[in-house]
C-alpha positions in Angstrom: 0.0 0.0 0.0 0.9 3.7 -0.5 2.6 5.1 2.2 1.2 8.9 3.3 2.7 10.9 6.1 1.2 11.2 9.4 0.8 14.8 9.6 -1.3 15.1 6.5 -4.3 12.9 8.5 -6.9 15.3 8.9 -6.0 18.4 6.9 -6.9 19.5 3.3 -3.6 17.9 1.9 -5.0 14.3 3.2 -4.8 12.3 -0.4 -8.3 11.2 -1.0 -7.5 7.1 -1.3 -6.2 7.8 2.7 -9.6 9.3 3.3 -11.2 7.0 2.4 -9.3 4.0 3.8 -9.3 5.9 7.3 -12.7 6.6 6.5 -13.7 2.4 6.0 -11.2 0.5 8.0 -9.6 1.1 11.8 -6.3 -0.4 11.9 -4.8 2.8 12.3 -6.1 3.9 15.6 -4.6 0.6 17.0 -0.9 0.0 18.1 0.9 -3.3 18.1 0.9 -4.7 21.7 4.1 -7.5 21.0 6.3 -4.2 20.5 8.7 -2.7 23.1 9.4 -3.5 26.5 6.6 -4.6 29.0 5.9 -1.1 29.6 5.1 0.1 26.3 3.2 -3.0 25.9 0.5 -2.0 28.5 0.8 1.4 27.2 -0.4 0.0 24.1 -3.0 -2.4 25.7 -4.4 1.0 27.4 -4.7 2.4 24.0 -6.4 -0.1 22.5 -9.3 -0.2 24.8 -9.8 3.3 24.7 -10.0 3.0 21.1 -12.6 0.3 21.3 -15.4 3.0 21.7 -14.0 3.9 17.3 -15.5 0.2 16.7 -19.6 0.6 16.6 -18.8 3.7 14.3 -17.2 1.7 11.8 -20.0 -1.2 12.1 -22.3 0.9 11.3 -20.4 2.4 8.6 -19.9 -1.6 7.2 -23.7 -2.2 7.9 -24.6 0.8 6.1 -22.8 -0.9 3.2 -24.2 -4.2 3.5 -27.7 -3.4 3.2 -26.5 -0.6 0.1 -25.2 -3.4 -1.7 -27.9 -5.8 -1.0 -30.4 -3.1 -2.0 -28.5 -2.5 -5.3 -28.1 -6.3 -5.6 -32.5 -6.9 -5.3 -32.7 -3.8 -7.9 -30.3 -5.2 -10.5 -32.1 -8.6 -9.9 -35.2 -7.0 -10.4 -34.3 -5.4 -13.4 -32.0 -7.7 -15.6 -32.9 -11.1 -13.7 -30.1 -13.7 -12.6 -26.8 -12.4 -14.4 -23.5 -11.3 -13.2 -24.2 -7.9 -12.1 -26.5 -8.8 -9.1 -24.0 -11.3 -8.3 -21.5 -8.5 -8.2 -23.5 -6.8 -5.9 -24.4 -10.1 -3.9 -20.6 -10.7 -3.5 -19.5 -7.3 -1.9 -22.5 -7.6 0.6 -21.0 -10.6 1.4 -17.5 -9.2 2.0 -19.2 -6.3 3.7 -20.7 -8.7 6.9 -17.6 -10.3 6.6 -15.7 -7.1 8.2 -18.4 -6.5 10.0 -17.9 -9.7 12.0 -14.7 -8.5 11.9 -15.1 -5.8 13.7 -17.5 -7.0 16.0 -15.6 -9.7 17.2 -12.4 -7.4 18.1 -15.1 -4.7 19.6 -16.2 -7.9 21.7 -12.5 -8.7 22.4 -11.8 -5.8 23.7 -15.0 -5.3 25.9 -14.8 -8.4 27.2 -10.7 -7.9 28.6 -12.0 -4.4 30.0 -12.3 -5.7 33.3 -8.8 -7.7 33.3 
C-alpha cells in the first residue's frame, strides 16, 4: 500500500485514497501490543481499549454498506434477472458482513478484557 505521512491525516492535503481508507477501516487507531518493552506494551493495551469505543462507528459504517449493496443487488435482480451484475453486488455484501464480523468480534475482544 501507499505510504502517506502522518501529519497530513486530517488536513486539506490528506490524499483522497487515505480518506477514504481511514474513512472504512480502523487499523490505524490501534498499536501493536508485541512491540517494546513490558511497559510500552501495557501502554499500548491501554490504548487499545480506549479505542474500542471507534469500533460501533465503523460497524455501522460496514452495515450501512451491506444493506446498500444488498439493495443494489434486489434492484439489479429486479431489473436484468439472474446475471452477473446482481451477483457483483451479492458478492460485496458478502465481503461487507464479513468485516463487520470483523469488527465485531475485536469490539467484543476488547470489551470483554475491560475488566482484566
Amino acid at each position: 500500500m501507499w505510504r502517506t505521512d502522518p501529519r497530513l491525516f486530517g488536513t486539506a492535503r490528506e490524499p483522497l485514497w487515505s480518506l477514504l481508507y481511514r474513512y472504512f477501516f480502523w487499523d490505524w487507531l490501534f498499536r501493536d501490543v508485541n512491540q517494546g518493552d513490558l511497559l510500552r506494551r501495557s501502554a499500548s493495551w491501554r490504548h487499545n481499549l480506549a479505542m474500542r469505543r471507534c469500533l460501533p462507528t465503523y460497524m455501522g459504517r460496514w452495515l450501512a454498506c451491506t444493506a446498500a449493496t444488498a439493495l443494489a443487488a434486489q434492484g439489479a435482480e429486479a431489473a436484468t434477472g439472474p446475471s452477473v451484475v446482481p451477483a457483483i453486488f451479492y458478492t460485496g455484501a458478502v465481503l461487507a458482513v464479513v468485516v463487520f464480523c470483523i469488527a465485531l468480534v475485536l469490539w467484543m475482544f476488547l470489551t470483554g478484557r475491560q475488566q482484566s
